[in-house]
Structures are given as C-alpha cells and as structure tokens.
PDB file of N, CA, C and O in Angstrom:
ATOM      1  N   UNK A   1      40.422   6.240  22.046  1.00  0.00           N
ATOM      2  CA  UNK A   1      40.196   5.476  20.836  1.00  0.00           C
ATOM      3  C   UNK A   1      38.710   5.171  20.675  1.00  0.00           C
ATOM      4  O   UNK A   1      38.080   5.567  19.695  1.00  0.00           O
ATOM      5  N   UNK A   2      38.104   4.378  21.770  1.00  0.00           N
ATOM      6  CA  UNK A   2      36.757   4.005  21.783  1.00  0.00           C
ATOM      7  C   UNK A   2      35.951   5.390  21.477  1.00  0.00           C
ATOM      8  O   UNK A   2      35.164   5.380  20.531  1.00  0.00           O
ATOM      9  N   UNK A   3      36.132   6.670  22.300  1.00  0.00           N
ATOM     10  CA  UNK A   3      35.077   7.903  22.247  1.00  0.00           C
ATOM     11  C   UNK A   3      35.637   8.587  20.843  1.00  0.00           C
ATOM     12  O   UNK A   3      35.021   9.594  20.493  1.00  0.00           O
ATOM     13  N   UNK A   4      36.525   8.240  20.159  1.00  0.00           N
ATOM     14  CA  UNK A   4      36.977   9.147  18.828  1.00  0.00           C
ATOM     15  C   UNK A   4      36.159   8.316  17.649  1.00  0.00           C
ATOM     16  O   UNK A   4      36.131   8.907  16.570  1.00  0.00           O
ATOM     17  N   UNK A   5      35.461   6.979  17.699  1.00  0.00           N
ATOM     18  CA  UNK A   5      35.521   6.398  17.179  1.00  0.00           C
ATOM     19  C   UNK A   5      33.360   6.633  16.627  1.00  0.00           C
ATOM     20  O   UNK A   5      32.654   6.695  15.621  1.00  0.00           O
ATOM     21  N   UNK A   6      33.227   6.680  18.496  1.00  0.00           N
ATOM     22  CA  UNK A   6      31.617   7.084  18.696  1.00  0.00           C
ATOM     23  C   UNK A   6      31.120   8.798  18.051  1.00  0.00           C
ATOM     24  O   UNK A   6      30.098   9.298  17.580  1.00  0.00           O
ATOM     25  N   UNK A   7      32.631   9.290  18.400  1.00  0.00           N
ATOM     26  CA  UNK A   7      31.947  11.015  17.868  1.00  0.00           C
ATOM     27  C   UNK A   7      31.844  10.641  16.579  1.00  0.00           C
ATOM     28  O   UNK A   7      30.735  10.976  16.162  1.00  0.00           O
ATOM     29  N   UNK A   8      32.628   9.983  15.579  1.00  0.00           N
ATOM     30  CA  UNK A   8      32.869   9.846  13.918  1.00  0.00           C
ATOM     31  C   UNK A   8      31.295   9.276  14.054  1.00  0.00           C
ATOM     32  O   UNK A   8      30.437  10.150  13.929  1.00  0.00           O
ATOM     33  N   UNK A   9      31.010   8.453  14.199  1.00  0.00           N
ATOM     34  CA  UNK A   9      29.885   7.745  13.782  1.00  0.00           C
ATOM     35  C   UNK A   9      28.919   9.149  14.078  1.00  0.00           C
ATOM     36  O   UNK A   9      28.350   9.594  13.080  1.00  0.00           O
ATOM     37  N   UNK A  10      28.719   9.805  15.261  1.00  0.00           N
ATOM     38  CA  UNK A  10      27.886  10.741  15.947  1.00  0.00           C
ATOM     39  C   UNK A  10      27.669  12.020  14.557  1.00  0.00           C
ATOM     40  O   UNK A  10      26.686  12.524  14.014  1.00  0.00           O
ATOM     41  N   UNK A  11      29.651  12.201  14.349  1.00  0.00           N
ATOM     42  CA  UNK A  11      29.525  13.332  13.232  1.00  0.00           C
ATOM     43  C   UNK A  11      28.550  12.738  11.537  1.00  0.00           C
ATOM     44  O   UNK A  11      27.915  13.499  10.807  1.00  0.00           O
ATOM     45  N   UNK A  12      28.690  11.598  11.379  1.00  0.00           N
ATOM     46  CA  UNK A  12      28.028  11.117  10.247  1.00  0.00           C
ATOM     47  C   UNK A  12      27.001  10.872  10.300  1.00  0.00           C
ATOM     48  O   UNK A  12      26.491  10.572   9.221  1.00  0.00           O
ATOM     49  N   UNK A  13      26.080  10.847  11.567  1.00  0.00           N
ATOM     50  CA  UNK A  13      24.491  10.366  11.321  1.00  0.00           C
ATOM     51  C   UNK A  13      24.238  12.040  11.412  1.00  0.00           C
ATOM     52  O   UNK A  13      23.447  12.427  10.552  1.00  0.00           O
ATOM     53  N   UNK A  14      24.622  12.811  12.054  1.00  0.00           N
ATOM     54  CA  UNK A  14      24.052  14.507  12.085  1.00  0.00           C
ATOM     55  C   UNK A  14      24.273  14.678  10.729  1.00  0.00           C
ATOM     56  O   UNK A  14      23.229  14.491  10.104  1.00  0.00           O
ATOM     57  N   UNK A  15      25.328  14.992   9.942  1.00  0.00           N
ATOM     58  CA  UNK A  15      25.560  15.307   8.566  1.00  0.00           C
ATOM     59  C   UNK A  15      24.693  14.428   8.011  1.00  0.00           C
ATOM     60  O   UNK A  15      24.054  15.140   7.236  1.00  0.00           O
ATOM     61  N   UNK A  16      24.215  13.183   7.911  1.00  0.00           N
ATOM     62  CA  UNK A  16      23.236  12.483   7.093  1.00  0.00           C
ATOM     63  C   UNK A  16      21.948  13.305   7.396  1.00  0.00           C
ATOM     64  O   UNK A  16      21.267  13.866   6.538  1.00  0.00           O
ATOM     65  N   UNK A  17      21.732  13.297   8.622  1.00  0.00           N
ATOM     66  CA  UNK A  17      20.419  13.835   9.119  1.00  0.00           C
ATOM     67  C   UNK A  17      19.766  15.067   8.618  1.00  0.00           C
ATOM     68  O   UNK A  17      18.577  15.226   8.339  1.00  0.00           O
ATOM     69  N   UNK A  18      20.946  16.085   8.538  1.00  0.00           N
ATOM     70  CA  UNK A  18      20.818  17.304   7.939  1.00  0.00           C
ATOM     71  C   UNK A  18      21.074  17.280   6.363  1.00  0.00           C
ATOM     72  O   UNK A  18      21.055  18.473   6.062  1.00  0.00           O
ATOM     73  N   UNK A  19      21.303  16.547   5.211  1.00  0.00           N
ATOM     74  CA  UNK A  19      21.249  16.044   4.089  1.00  0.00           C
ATOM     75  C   UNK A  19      19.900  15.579   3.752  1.00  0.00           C
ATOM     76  O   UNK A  19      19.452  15.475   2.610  1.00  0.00           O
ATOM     77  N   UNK A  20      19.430  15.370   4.599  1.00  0.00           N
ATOM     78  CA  UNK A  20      17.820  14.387   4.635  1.00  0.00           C
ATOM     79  C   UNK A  20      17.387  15.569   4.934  1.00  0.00           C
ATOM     80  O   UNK A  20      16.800  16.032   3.956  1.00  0.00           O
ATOM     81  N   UNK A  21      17.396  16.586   6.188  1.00  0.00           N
ATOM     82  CA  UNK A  21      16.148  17.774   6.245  1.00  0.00           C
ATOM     83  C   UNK A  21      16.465  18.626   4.735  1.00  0.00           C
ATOM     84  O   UNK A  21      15.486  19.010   4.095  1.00  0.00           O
ATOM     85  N   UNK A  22      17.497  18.828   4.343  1.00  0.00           N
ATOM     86  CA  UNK A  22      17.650  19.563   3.326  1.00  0.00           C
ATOM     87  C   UNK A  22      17.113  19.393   2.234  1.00  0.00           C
ATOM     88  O   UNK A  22      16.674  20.197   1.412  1.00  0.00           O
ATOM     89  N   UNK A  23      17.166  18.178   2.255  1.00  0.00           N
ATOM     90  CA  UNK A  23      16.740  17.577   0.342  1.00  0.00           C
ATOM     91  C   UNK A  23      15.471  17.544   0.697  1.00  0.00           C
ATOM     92  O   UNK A  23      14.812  17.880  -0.288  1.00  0.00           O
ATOM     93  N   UNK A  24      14.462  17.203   2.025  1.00  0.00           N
ATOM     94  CA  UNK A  24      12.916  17.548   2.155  1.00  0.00           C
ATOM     95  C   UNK A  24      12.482  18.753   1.887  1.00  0.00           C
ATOM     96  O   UNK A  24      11.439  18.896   1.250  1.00  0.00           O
ATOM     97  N   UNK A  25      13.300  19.946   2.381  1.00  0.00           N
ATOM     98  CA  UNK A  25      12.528  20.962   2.348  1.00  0.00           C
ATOM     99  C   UNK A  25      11.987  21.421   1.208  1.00  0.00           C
ATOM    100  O   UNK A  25      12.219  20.922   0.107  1.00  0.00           O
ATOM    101  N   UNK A  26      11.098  22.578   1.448  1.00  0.00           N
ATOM    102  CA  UNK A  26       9.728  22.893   0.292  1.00  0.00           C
ATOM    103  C   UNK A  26      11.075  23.316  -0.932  1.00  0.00           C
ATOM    104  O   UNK A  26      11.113  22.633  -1.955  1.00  0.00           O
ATOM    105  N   UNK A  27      11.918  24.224  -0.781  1.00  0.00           N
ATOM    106  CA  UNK A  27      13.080  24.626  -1.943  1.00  0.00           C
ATOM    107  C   UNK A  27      13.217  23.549  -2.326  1.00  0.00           C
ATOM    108  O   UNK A  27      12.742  23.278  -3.429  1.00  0.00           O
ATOM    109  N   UNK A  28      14.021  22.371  -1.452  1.00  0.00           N
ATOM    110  CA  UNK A  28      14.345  21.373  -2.276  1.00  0.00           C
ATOM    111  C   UNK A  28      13.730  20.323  -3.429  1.00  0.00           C
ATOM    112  O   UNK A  28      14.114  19.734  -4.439  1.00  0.00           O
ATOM    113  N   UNK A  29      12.534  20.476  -2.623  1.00  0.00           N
ATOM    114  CA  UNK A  29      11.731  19.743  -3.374  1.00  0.00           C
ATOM    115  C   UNK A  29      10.846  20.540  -4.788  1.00  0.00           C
ATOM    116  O   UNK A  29      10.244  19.885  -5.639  1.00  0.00           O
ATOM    117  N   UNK A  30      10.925  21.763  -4.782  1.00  0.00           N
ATOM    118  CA  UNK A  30      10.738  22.897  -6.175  1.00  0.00           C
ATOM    119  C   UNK A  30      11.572  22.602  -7.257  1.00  0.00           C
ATOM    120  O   UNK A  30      11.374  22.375  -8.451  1.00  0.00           O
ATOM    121  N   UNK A  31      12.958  22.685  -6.243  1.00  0.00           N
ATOM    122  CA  UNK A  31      14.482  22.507  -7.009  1.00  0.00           C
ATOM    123  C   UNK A  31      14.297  21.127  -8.001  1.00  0.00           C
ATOM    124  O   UNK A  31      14.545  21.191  -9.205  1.00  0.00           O
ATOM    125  N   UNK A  32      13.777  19.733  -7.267  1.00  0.00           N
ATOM    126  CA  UNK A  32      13.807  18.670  -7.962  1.00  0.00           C
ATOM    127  C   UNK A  32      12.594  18.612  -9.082  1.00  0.00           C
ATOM    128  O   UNK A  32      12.774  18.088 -10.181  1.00  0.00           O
ATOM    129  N   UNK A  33      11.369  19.193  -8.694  1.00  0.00           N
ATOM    130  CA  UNK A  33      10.399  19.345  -9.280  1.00  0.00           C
ATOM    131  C   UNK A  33      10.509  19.824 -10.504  1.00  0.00           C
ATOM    132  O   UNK A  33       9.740  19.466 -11.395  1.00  0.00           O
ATOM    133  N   UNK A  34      11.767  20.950 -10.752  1.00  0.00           N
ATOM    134  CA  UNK A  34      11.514  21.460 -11.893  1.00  0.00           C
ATOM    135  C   UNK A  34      12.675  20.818 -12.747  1.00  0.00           C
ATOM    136  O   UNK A  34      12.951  21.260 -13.862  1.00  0.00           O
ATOM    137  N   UNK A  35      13.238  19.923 -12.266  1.00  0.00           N
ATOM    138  CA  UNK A  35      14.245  18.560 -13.140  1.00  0.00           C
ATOM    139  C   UNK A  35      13.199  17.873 -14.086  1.00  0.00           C
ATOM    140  O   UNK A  35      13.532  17.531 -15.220  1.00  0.00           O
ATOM    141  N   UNK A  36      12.125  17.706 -13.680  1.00  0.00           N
ATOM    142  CA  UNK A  36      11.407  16.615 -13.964  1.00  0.00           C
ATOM    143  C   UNK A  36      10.799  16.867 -15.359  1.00  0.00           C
ATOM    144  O   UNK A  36       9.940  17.749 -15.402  1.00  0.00           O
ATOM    145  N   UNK A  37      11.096  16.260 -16.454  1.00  0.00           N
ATOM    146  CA  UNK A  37      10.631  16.141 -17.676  1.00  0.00           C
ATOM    147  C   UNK A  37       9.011  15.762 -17.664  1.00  0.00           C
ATOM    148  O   UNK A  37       8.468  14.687 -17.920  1.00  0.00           O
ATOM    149  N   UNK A  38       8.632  16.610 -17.404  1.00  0.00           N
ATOM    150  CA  UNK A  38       7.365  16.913 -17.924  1.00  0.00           C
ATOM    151  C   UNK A  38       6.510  16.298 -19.281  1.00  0.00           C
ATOM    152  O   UNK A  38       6.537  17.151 -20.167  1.00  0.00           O
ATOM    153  N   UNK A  39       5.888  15.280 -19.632  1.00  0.00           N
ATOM    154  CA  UNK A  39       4.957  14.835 -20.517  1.00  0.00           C
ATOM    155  C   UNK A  39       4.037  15.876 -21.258  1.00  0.00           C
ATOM    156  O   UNK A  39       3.097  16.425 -20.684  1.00  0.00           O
ATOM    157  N   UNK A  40       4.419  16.143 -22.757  1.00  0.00           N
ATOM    158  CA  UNK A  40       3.247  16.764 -23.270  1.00  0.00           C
ATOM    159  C   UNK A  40       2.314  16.274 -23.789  1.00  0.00           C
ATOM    160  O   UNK A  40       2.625  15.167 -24.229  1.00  0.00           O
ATOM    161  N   UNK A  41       0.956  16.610 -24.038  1.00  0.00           N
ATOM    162  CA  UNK A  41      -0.160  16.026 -24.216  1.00  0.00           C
ATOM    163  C   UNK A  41       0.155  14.913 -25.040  1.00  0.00           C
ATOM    164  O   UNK A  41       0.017  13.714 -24.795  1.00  0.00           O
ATOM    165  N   UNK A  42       0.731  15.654 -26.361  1.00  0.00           N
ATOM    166  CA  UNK A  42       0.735  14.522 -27.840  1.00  0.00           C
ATOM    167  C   UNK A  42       1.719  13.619 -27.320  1.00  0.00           C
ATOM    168  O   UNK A  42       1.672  12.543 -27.917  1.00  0.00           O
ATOM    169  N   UNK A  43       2.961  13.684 -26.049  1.00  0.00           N
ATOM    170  CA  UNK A  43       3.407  12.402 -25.786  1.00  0.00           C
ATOM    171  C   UNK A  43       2.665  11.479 -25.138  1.00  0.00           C
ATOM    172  O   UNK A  43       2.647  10.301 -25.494  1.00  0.00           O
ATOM    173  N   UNK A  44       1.908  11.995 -24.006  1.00  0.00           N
ATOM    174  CA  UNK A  44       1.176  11.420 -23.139  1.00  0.00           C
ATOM    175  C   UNK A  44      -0.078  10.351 -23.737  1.00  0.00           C
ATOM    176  O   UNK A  44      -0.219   9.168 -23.430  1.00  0.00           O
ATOM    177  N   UNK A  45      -0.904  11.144 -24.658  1.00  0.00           N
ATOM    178  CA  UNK A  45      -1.559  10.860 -25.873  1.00  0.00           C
ATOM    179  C   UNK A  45      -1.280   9.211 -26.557  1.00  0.00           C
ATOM    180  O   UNK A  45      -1.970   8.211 -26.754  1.00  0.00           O
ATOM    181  N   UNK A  46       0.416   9.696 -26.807  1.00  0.00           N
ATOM    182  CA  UNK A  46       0.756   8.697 -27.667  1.00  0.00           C
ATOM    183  C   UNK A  46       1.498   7.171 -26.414  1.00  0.00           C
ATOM    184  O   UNK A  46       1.039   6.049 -26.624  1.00  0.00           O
ATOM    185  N   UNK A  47       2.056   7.258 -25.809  1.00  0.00           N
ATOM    186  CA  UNK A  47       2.430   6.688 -24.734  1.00  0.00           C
ATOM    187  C   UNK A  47       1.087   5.656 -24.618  1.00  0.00           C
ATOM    188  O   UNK A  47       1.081   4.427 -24.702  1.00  0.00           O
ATOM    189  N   UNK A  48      -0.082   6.611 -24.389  1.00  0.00           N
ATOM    190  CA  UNK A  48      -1.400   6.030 -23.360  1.00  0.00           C
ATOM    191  C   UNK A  48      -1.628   4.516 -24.778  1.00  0.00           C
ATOM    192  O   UNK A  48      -1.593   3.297 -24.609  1.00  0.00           O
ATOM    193  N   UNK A  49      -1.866   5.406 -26.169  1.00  0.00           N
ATOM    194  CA  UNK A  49      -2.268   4.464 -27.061  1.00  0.00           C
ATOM    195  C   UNK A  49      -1.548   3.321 -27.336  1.00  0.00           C
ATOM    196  O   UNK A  49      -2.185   2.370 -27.791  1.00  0.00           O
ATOM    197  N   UNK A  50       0.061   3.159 -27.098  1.00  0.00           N
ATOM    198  CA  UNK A  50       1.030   2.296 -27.012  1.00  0.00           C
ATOM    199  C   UNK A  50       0.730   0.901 -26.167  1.00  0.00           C
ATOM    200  O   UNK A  50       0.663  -0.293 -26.459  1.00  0.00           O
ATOM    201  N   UNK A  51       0.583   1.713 -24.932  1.00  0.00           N
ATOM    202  CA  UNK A  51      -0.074   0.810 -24.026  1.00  0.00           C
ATOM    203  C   UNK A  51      -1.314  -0.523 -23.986  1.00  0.00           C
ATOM    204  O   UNK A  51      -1.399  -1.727 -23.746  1.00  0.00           O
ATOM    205  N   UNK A  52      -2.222   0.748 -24.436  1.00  0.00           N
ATOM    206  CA  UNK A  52      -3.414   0.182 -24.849  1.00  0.00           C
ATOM    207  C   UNK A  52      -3.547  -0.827 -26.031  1.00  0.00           C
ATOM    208  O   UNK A  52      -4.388  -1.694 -25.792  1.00  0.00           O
ATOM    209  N   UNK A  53      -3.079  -0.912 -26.959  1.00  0.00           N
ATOM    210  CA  UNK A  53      -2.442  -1.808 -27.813  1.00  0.00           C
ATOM    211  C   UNK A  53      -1.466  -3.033 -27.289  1.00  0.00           C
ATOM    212  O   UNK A  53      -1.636  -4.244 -27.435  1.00  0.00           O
ATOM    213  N   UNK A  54      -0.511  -2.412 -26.706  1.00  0.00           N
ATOM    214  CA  UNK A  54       0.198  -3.565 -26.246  1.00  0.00           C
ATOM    215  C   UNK A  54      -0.578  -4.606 -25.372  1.00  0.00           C
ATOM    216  O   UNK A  54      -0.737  -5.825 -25.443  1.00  0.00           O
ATOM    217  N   UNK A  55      -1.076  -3.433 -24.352  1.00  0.00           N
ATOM    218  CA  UNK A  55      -2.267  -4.899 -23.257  1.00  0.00           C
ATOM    219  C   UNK A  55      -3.432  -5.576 -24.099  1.00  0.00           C
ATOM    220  O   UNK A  55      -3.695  -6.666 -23.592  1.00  0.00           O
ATOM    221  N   UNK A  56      -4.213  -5.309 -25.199  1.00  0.00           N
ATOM    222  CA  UNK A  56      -4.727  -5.403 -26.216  1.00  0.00           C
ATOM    223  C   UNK A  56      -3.800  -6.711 -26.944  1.00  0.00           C
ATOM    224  O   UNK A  56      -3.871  -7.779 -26.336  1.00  0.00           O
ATOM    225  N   UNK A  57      -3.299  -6.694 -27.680  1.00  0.00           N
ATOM    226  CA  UNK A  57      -2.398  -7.795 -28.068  1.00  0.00           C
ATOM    227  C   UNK A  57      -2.100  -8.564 -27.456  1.00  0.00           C
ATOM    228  O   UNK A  57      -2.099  -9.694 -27.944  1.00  0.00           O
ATOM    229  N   UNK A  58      -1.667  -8.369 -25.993  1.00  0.00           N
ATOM    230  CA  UNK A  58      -1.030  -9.547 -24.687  1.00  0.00           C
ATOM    231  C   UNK A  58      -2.299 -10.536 -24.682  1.00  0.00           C
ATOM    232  O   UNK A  58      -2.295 -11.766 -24.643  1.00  0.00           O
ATOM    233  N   UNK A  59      -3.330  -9.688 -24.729  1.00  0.00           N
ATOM    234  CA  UNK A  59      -4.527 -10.146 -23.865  1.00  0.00           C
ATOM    235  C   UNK A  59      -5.280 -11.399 -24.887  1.00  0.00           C
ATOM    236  O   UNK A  59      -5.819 -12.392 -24.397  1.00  0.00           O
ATOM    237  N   UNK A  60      -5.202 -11.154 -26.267  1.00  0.00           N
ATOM    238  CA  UNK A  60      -5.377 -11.871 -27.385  1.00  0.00           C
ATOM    239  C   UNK A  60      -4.256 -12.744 -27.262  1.00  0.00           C
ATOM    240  O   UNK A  60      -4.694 -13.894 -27.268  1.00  0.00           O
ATOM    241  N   UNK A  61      -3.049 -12.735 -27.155  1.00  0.00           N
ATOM    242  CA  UNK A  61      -2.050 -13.874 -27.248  1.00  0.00           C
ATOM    243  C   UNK A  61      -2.135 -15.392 -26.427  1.00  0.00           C
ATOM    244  O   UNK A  61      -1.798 -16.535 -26.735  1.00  0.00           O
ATOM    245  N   UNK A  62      -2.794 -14.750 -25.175  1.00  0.00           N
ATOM    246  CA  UNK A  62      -2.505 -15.407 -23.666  1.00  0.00           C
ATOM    247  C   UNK A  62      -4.478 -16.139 -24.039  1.00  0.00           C
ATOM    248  O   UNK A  62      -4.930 -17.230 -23.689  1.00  0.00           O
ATOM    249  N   UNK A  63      -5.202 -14.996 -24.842  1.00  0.00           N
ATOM    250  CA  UNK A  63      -6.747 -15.627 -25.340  1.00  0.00           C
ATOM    251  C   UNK A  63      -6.131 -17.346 -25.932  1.00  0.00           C
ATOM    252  O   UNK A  63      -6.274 -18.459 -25.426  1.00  0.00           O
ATOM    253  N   UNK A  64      -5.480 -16.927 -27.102  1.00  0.00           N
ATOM    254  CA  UNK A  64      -5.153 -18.041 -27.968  1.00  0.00           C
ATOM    255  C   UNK A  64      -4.381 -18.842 -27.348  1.00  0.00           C
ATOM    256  O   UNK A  64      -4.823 -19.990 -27.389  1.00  0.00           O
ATOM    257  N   UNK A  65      -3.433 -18.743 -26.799  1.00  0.00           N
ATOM    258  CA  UNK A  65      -2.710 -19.583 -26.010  1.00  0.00           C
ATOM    259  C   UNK A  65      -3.435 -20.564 -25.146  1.00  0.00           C
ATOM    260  O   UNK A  65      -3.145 -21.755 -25.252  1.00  0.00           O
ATOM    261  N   UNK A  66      -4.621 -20.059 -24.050  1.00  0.00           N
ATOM    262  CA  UNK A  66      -5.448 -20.411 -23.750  1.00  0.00           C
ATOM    263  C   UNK A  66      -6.279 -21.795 -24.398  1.00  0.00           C
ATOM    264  O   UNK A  66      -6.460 -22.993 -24.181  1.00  0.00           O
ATOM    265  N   UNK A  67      -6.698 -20.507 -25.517  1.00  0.00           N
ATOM    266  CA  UNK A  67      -7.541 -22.031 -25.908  1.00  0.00           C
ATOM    267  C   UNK A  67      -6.879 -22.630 -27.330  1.00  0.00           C
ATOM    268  O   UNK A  67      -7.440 -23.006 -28.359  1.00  0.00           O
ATOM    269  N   UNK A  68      -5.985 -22.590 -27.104  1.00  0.00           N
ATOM    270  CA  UNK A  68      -5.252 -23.905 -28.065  1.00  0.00           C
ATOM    271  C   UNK A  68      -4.689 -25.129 -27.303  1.00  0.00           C
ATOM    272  O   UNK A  68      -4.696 -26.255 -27.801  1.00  0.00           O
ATOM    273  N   UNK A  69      -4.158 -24.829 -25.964  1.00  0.00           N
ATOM    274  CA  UNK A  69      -4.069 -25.621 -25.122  1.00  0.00           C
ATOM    275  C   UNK A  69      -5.531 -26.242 -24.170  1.00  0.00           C
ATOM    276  O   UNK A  69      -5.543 -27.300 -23.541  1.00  0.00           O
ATOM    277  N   UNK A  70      -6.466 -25.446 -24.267  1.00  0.00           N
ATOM    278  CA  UNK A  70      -8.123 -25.996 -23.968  1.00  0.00           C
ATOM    279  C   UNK A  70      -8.225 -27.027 -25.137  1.00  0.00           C
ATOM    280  O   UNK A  70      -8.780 -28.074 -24.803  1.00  0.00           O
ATOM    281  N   UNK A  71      -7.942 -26.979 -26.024  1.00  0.00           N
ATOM    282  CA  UNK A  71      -8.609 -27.635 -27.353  1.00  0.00           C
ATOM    283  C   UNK A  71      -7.577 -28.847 -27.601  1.00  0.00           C
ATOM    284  O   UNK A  71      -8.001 -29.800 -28.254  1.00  0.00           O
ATOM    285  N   UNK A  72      -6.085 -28.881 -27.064  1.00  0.00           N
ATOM    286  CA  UNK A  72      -5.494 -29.894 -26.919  1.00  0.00           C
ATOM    287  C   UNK A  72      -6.190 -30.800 -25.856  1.00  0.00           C
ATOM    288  O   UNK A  72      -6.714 -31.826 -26.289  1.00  0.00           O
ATOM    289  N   UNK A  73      -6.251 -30.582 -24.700  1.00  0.00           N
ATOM    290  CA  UNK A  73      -6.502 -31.336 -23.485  1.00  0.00           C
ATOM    291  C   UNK A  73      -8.310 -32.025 -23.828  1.00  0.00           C
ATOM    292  O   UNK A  73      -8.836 -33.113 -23.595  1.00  0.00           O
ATOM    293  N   UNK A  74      -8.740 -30.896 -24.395  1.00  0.00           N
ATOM    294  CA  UNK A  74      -9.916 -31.811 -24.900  1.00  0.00           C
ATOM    295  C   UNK A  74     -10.008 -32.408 -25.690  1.00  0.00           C
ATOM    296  O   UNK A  74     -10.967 -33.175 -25.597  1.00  0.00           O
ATOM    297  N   UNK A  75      -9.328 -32.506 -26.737  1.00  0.00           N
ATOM    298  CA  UNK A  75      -8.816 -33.688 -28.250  1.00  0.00           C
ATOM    299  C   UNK A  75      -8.145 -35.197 -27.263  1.00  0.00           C
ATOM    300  O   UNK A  75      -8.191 -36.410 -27.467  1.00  0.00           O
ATOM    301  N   UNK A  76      -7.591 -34.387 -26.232  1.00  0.00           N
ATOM    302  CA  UNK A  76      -6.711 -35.930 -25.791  1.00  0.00           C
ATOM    303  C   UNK A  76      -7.697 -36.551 -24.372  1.00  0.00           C
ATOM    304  O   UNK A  76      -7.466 -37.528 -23.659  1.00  0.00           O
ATOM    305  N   UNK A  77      -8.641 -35.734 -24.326  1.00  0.00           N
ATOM    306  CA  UNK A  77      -9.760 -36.366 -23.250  1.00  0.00           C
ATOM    307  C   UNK A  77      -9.537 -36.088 -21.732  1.00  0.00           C
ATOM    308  O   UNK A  77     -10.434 -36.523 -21.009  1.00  0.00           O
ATOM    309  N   UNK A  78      -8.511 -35.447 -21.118  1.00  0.00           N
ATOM    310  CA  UNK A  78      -8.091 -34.708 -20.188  1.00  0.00           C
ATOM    311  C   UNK A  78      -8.992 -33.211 -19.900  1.00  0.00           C
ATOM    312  O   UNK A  78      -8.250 -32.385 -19.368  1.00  0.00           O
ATOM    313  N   UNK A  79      -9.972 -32.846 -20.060  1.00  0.00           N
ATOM    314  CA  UNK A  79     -11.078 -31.441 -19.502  1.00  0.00           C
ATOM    315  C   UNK A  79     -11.245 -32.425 -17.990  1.00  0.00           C
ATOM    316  O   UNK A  79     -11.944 -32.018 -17.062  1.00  0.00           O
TER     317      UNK A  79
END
C-alpha cells in the first residue's frame, strides 16, 4: 500500500518533469512563438499614442487635484 502509493507520486513528478522538458524545448517554444499575435506597426503606432494620452490626462487630473486641495489647505491656513 505504502510503496504503490510512493511509485504514483514517483510516476507523476517524471510525467510532469518530462511535460516541462517538452514545452522548453527550442520546437516548443517556435510552436508557441508562432501563436503569438504579432502587433502591426499602425497598431503598435496607435496603442503607443493611446497611452501617451491617457498618462497625459492622468497626469493633469492628479496636477489639478493636487492643487485644488493645495489651495484649500491654504485658504483654511493649514500649509
């Protein structure tokens, strides 16, 4: 019971083990490589400018936020 119990575990870390060399190897990793949706320029392009805008806007929000709450604390004498 005890040694039927150690081979199961024994048979599942080898089969994991060899699941893991497999999915490393250079094939495997070609195999996944060419899954990969690829970015074309005009998305990449457009993505980058999205960004840049969005952190752009954050950065102005969190500006004003800033100093509207600066401009409270100094109206109420708290700087």
């Amino acid at each position: 019971m005890f040694g039927k119990k150690a081979e199961t575990e024994v048979v599942e870390e080898v089969e994991h083990e060899l699941r893991f060399k497999e999915w490393f190897n250079l094939k495997g990793i070609r195999e996944e490589i060419k899954k990969v949706h690829w970015l074309t320029k005009k998305e990449l392009f457009n993505n980058s400018v999205v960004v840049l805008v969005f952190t752009f806007v954050m950065g102005l929000f969190f500006f004003g936020g800033d100093a509207v709450i600066a401009f409270i604390l100094k109206a109420l004498g708290m700087d």
